[in-house]
C-alpha beads as a LAMMPS data file, in Angstrom:
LAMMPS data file: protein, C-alpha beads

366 atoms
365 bonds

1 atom types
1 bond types

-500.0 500.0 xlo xhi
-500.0 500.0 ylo yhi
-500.0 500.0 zlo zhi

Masses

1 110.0

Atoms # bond

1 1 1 -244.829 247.890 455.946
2 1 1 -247.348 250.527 455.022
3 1 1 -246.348 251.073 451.325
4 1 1 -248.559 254.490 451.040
5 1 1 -246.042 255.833 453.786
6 1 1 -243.020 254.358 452.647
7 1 1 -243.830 255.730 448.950
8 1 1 -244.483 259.214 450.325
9 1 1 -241.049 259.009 452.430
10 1 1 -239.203 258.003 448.900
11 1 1 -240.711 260.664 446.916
12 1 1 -239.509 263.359 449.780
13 1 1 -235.958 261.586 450.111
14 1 1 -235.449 261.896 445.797
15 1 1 -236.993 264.768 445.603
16 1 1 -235.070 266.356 448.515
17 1 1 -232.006 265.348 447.343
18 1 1 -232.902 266.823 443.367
19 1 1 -233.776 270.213 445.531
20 1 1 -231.038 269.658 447.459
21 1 1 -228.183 269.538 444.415
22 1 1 -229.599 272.650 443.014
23 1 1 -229.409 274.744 446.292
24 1 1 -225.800 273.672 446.943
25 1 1 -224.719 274.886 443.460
26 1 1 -224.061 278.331 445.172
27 1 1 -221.308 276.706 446.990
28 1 1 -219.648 276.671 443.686
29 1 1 -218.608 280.333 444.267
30 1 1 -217.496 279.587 447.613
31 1 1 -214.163 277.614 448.800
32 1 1 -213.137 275.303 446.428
33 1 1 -214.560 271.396 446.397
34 1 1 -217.516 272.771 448.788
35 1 1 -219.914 271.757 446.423
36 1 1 -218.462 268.240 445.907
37 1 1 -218.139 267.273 449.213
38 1 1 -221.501 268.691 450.595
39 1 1 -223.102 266.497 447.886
40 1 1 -220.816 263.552 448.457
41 1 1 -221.771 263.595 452.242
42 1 1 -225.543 264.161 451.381
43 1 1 -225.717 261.080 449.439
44 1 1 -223.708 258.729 451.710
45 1 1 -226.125 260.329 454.246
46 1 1 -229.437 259.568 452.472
47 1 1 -227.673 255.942 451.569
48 1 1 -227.153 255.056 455.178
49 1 1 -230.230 256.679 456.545
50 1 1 -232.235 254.373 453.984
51 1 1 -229.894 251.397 455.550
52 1 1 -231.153 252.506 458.897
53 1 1 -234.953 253.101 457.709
54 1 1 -235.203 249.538 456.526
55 1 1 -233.144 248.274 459.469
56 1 1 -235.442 249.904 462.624
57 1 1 -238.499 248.864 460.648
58 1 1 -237.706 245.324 461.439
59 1 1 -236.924 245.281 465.545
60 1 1 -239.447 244.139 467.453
61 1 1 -241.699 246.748 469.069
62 1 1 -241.389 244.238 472.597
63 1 1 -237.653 245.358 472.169
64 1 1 -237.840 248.694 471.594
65 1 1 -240.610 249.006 474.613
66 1 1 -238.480 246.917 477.054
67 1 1 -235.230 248.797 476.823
68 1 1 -237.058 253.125 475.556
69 1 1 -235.520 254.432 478.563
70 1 1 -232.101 253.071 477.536
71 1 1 -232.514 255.226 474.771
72 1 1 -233.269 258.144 476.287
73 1 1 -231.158 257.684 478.692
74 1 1 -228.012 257.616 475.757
75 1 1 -229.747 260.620 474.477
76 1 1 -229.182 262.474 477.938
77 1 1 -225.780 261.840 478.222
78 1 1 -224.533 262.632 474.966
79 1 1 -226.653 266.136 474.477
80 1 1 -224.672 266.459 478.075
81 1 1 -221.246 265.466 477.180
82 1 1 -221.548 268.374 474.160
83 1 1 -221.490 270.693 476.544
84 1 1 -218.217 270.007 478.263
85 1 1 -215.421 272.458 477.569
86 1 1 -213.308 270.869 474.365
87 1 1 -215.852 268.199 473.512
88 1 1 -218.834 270.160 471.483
89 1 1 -218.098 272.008 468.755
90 1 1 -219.537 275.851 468.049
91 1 1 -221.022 277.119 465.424
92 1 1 -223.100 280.529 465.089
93 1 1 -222.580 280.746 468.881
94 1 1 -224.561 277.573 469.901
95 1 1 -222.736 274.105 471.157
96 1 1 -224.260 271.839 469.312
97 1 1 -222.028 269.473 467.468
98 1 1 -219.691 266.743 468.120
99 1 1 -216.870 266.059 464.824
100 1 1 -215.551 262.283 463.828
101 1 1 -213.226 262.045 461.317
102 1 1 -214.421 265.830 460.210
103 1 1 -217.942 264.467 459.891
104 1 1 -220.297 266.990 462.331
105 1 1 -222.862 265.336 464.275
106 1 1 -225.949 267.011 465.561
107 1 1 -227.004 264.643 469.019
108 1 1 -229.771 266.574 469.098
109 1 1 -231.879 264.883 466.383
110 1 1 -230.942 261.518 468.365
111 1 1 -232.154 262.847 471.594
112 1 1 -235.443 264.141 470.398
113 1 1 -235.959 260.623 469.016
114 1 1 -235.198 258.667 472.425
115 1 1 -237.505 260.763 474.183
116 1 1 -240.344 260.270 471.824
117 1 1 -239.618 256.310 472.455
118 1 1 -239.317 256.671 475.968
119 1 1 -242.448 258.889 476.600
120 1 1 -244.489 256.508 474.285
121 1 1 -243.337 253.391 476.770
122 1 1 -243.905 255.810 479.984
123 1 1 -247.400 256.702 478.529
124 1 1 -248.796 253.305 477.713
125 1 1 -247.368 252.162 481.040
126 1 1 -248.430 254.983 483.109
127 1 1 -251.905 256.422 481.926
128 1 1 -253.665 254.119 484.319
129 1 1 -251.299 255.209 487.617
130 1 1 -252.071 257.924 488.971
131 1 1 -253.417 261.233 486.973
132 1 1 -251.578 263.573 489.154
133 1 1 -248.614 261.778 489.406
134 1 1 -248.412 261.011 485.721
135 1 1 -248.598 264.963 484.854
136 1 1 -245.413 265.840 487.637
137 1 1 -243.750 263.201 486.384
138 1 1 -244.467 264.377 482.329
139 1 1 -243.230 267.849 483.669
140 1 1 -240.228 266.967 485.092
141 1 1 -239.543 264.804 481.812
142 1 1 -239.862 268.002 479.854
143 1 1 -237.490 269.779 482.473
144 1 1 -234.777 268.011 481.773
145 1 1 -235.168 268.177 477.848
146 1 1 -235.535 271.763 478.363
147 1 1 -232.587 272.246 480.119
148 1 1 -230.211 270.253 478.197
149 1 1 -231.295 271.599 474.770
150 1 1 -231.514 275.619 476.203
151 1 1 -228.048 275.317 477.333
152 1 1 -226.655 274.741 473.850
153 1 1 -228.817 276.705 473.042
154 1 1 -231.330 274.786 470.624
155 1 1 -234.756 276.694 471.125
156 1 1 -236.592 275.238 468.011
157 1 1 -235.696 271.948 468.870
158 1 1 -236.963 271.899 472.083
159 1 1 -240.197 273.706 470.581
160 1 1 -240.849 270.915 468.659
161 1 1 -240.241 268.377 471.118
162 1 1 -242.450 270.334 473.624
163 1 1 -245.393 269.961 470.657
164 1 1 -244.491 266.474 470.437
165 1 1 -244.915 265.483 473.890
166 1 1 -248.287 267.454 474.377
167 1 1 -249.911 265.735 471.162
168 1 1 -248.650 262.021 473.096
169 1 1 -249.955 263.599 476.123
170 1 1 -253.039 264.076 474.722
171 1 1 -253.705 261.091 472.984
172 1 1 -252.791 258.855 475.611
173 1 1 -256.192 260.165 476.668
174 1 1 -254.992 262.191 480.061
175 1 1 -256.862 264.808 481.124
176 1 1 -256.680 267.767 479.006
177 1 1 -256.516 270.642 481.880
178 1 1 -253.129 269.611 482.014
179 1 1 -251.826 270.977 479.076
180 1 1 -253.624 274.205 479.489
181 1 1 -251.485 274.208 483.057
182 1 1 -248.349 273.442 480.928
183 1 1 -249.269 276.341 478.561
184 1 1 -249.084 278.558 481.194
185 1 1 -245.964 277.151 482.411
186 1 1 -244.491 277.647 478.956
187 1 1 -245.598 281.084 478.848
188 1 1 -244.088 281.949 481.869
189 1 1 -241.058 280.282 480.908
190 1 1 -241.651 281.919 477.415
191 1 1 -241.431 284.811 478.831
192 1 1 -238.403 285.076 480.600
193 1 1 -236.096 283.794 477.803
194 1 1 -236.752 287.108 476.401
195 1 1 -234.463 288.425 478.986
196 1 1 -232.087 285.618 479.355
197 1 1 -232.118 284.858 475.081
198 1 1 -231.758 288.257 473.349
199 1 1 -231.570 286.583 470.251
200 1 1 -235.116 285.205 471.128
201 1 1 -236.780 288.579 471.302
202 1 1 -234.649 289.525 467.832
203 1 1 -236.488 286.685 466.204
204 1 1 -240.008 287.687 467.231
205 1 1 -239.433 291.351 466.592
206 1 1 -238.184 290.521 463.041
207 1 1 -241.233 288.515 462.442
208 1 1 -243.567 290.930 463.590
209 1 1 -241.292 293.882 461.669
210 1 1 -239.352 292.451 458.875
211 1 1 -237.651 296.057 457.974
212 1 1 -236.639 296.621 461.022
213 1 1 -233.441 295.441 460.683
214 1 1 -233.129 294.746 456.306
215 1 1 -229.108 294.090 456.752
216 1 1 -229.097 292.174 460.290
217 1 1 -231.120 290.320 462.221
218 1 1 -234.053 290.809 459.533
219 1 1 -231.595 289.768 456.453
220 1 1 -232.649 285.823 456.315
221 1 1 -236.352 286.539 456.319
222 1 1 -236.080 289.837 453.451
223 1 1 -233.711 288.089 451.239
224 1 1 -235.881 284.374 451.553
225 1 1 -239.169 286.202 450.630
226 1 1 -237.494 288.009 447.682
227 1 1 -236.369 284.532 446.464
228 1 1 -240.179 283.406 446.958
229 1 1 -241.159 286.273 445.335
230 1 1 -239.064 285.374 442.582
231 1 1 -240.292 282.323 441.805
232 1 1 -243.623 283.732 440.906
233 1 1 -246.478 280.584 439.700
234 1 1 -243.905 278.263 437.952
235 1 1 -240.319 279.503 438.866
236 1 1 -237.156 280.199 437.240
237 1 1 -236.142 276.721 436.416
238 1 1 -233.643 274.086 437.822
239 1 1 -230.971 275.612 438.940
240 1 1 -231.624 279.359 438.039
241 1 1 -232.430 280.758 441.256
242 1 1 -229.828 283.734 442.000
243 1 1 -230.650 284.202 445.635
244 1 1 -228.489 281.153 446.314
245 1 1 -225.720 281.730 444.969
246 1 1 -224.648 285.536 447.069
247 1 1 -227.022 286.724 448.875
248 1 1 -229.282 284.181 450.738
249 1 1 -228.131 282.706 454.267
250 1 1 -228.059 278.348 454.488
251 1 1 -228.869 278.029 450.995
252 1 1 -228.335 274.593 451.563
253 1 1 -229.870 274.330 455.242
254 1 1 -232.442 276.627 456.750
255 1 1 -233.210 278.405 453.510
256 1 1 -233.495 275.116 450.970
257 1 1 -236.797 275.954 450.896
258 1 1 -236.354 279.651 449.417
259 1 1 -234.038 278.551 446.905
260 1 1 -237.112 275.736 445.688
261 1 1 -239.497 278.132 445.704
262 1 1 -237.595 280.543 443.658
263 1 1 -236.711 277.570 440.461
264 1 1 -240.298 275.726 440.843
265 1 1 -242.535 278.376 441.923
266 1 1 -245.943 278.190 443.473
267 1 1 -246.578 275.221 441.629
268 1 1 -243.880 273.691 443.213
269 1 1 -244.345 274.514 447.073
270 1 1 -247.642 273.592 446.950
271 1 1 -246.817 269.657 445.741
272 1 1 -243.700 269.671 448.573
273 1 1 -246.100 270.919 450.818
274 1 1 -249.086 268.914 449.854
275 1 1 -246.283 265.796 450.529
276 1 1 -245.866 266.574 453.570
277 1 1 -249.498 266.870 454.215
278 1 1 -249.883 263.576 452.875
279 1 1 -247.045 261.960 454.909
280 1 1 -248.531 263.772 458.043
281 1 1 -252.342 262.360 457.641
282 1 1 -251.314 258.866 456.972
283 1 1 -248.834 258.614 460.079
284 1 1 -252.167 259.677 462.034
285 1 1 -254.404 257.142 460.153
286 1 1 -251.526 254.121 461.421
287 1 1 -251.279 255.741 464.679
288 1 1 -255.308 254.748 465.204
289 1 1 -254.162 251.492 462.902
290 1 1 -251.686 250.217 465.831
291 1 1 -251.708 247.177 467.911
292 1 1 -251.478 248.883 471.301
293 1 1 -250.955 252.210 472.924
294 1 1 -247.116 252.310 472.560
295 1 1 -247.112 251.760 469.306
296 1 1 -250.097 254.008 468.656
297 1 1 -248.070 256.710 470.350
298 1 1 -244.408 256.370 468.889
299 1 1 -246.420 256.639 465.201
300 1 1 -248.054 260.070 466.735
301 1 1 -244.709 260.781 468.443
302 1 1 -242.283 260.191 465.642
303 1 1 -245.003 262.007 462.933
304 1 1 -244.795 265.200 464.727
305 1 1 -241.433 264.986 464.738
306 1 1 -240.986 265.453 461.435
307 1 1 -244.120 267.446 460.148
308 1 1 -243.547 269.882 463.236
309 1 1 -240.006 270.376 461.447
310 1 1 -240.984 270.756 458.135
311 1 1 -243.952 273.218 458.612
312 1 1 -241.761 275.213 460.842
313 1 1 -238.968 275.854 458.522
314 1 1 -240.922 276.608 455.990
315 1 1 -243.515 278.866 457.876
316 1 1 -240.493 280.709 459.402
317 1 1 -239.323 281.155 455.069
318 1 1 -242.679 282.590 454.387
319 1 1 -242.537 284.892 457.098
320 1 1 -245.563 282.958 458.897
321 1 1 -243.268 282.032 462.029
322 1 1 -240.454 283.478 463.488
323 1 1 -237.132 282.372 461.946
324 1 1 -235.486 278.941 463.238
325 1 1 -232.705 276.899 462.606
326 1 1 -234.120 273.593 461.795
327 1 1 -233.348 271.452 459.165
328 1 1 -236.519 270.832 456.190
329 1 1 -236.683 266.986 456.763
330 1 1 -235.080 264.635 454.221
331 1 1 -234.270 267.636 451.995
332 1 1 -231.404 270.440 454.352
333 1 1 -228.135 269.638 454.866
334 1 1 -226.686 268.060 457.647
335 1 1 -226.512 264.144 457.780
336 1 1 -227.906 263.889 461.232
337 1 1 -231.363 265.702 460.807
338 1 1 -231.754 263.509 457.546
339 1 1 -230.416 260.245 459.911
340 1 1 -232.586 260.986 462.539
341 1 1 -235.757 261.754 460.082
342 1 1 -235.231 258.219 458.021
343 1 1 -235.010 256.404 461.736
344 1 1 -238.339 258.419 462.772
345 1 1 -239.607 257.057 459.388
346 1 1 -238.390 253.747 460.079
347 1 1 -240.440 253.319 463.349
348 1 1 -243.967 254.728 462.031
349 1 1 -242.679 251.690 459.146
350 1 1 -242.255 249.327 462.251
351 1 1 -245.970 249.876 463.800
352 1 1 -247.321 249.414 460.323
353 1 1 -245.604 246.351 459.906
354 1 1 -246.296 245.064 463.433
355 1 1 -250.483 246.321 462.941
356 1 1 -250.230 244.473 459.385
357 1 1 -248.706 240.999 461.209
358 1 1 -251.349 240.733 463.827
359 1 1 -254.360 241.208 461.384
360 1 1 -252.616 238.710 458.897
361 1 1 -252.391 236.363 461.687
362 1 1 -256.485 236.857 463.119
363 1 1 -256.882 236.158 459.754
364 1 1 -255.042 232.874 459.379
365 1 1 -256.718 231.703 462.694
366 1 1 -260.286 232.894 461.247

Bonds

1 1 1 2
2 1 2 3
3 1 3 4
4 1 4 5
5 1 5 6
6 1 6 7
7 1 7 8
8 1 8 9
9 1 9 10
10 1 10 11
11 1 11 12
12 1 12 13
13 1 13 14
14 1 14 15
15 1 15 16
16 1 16 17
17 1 17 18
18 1 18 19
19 1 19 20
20 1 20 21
21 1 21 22
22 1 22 23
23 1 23 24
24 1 24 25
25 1 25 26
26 1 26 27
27 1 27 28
28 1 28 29
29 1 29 30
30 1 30 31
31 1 31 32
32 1 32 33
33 1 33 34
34 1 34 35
35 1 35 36
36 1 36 37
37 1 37 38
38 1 38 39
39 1 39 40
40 1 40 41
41 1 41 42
42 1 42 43
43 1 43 44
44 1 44 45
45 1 45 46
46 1 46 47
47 1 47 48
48 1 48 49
49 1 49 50
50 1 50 51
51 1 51 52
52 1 52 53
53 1 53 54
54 1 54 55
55 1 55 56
56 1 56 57
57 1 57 58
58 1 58 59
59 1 59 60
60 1 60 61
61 1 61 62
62 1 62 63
63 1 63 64
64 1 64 65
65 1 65 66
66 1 66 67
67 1 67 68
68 1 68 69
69 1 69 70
70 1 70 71
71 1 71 72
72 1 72 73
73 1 73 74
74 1 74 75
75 1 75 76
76 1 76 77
77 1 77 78
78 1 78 79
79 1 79 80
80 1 80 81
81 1 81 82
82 1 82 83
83 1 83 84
84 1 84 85
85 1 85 86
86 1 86 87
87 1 87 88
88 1 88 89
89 1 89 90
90 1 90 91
91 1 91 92
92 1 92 93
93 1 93 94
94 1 94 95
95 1 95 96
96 1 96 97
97 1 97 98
98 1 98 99
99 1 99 100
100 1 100 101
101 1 101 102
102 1 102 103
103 1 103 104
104 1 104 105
105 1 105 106
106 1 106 107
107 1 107 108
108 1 108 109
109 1 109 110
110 1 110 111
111 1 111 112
112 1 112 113
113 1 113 114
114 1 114 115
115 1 115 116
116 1 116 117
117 1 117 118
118 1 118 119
119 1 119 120
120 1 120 121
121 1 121 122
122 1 122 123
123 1 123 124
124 1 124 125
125 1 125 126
126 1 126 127
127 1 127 128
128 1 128 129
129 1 129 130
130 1 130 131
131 1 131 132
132 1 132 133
133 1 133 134
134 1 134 135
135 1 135 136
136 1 136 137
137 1 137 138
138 1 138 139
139 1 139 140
140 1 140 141
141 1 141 142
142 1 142 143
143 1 143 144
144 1 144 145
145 1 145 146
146 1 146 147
147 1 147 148
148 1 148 149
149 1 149 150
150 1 150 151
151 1 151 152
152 1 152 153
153 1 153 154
154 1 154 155
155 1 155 156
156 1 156 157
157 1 157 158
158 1 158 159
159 1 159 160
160 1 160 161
161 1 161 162
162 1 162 163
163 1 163 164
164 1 164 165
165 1 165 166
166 1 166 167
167 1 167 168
168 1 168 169
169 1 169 170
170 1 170 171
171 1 171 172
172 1 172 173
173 1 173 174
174 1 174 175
175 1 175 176
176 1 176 177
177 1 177 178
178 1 178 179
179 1 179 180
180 1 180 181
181 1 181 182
182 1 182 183
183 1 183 184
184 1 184 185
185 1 185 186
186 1 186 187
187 1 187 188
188 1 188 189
189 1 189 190
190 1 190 191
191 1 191 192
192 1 192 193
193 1 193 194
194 1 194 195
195 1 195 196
196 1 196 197
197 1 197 198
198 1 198 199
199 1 199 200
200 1 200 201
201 1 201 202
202 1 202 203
203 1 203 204
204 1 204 205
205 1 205 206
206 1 206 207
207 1 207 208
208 1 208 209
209 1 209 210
210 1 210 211
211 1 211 212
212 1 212 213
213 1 213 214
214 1 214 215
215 1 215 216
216 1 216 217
217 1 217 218
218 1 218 219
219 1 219 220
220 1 220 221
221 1 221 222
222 1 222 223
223 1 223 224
224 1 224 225
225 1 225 226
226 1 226 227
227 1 227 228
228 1 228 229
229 1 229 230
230 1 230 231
231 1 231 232
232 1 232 233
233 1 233 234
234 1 234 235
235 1 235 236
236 1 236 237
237 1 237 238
238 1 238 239
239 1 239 240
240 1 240 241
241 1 241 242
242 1 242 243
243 1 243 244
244 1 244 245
245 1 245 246
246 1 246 247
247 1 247 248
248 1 248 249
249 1 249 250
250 1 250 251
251 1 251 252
252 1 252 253
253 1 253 254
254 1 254 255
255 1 255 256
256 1 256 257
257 1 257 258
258 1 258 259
259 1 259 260
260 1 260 261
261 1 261 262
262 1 262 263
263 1 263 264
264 1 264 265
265 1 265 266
266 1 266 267
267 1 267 268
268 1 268 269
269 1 269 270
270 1 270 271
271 1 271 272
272 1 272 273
273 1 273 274
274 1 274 275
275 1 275 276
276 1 276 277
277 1 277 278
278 1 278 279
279 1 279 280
280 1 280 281
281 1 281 282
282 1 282 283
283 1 283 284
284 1 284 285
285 1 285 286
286 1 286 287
287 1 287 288
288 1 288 289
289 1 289 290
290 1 290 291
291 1 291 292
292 1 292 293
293 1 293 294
294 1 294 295
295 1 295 296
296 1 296 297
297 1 297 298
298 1 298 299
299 1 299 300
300 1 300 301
301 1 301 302
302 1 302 303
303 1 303 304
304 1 304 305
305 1 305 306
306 1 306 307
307 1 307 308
308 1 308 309
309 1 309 310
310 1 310 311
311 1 311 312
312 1 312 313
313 1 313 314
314 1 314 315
315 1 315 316
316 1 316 317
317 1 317 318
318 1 318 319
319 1 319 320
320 1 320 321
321 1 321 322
322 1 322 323
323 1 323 324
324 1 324 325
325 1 325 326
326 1 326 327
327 1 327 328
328 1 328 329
329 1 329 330
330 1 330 331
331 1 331 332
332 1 332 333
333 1 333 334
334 1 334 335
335 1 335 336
336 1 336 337
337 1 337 338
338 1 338 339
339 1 339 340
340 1 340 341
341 1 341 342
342 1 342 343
343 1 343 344
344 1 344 345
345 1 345 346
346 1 346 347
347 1 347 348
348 1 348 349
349 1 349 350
350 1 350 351
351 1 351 352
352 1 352 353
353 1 353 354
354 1 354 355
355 1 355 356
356 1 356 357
357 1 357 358
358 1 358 359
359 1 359 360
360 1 360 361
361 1 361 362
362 1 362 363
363 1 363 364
364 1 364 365
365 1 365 366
């Protein structure tokens, strides 16, 4: 496996899980034991996701080729089955969650990850077929993800699976006029969620207007940049930030990033974020590094997944992006976005390891 990648995925995991016990100290003031058993079920989550990291880096790529639309096809029926009356649980007036045991699980995350596997076996399959074909065919696959992840509703999910599945397009080496087509698709589509999705036109409004709304819909973004503000060039300290602990939203989700900002300061974001840069440019260098097109495209694919995350959660904590709900990978809350994130990890690990094998082995017979 590519140690350069799996080193940078380490350092986010321990460092995200150092950021994360300091943001969930608010929870202290909250209902009591919150704090022990949101850490509790952050470890065991970061403990089996490293299980599953080390475990998906070792199938066979021939396997995970042979049966992608399996996947996917899982993925489909469970984002479906949350939406049956009884089943999926609500939260913040979106259906996305299913409960076991009183452990919340986001299919979601899952979903987004069987497509990318599919659409990586479709495109290395497919890019040869017809051109036309391929690009109805890539629309209608996007349909469908739309639709099931719009009914819950799950906007910034689908947003970065939509950027996903354009870069794959792309690289698969299709014609490029077809993503300009889908970009006007998407605008059109764009466009009439602002009717249908009040709560979508809220979120752009607030970006472009912060004080608009100071104590609603514009509360998140005010109260995150104060905490940014805060922080100033080195920050308040471990565990001194004060936004967390009564007046910033998700301290421990959406806004972990606020609450870092405010103990470590400039200083601080710009190492997380130069990370994440890091982890970003060296998925892209093993996506060229792979031994075929599906495996140079599920690197790509699962990359994007996770830097498209992380630079939209915090962009939307800046005030550079409207607000969304996603989780900052292998650092938020919620055992399924850091799950899914380790498993996307895993596979980029899997390519490497697969690219690594068949130059050891040209070697050998050199």
């Amino acid at each position: 496996m590519d140690r350069i990648f799996l080193v940078l995925t380490l350092l986010l995991v321990g460092g995200g899980f150092f950021i994360f016990s300091s943001a969930s100290f608010g929870l202290l003031l909250k209902a009591e034991g919150a704090f022990a058993d949101t850490a509790r079920i952050q470890f065991f989550s970061v403990c089996i996701g490293l299980v599953a990291l080390f475990l998906v880096a070792h199938i066979p790529l021939s396997f995970l080729r042979k049966y992608a639309w399996l996947f996917a096809l899982a993925g489909a029926l469970v984002m479906g089955a949350v939406l049956v009356p009884g089943w999926g649980i609500a939260h913040g007036g979106a259906v996305r969650w299913f409960s076991f045991g009183g452990i919340s699980v986001q299919p979601g995350e899952f979903f987004k990850l069987g497509m990318v596997i599919a659409l990586a076996a479709w495109l290395a399959y497919l890019r040869r077929a017809s051109v036309e074909r391929t690009f109805l065919m890539f629309v209608l696959f996007l349909a469908l993800a739309g639709t099931l992840f719009l009914l819950q509703p799950d906007t910034d999910s689908f947003a970065i699976l939509l950027v996903t599945a354009c870069g794959m397009y792309a690289a698969a080496g299709l014609p490029r006029r077809h993503l300009l087509y889908l970009f006007c698709i998407a605008v059109i589509a764009g466009s009439a969620l602002f009717f249908f999705r009040p709560y979508v036109a809220d979120r752009l409004t607030i970006f472009i207007d912060p004080d608009r709304d100071p104590h609603g819909a514009g509360y998140q973004l005010k109260q995150s940049l104060i905490a940014v503000g805060n922080g100033g060039l080195v920050g308040k300290g471990f565990g001194r930030s004060t936004q967390k602990f009564s007046y910033l939203p998700e301290p421990t989700n959406d806004s972990v990033f606020a609450v870092f900002a405010e103990e470590f300061g400039f200083a601080g974001t710009v190492i997380l974020v130069l990370l994440f840069t890091a982890l970003a440019l060296r998925g892209l260098v093993l996506s060229t590094r792979a031994p075929d097109m599906f495996g140079s495209l599920l690197t790509l694919g699962c990359t994007l997944l996770i830097i498209g995350a992380a630079f939209l959660n915090i962009a939307s904590m800046l005030g550079l992006a409207p607000l969304s709900g996603l989780a900052l990978p292998f650092i938020s809350k919620g055992g399924s976005a850091m799950l899914a994130s380790l498993i996307a990890a895993g596979l980029v690990l899997n390519v490497s390891r697969a690219s690594a094998l068949g130059v050891s082995r040209v070697r050998e017979r050199g």
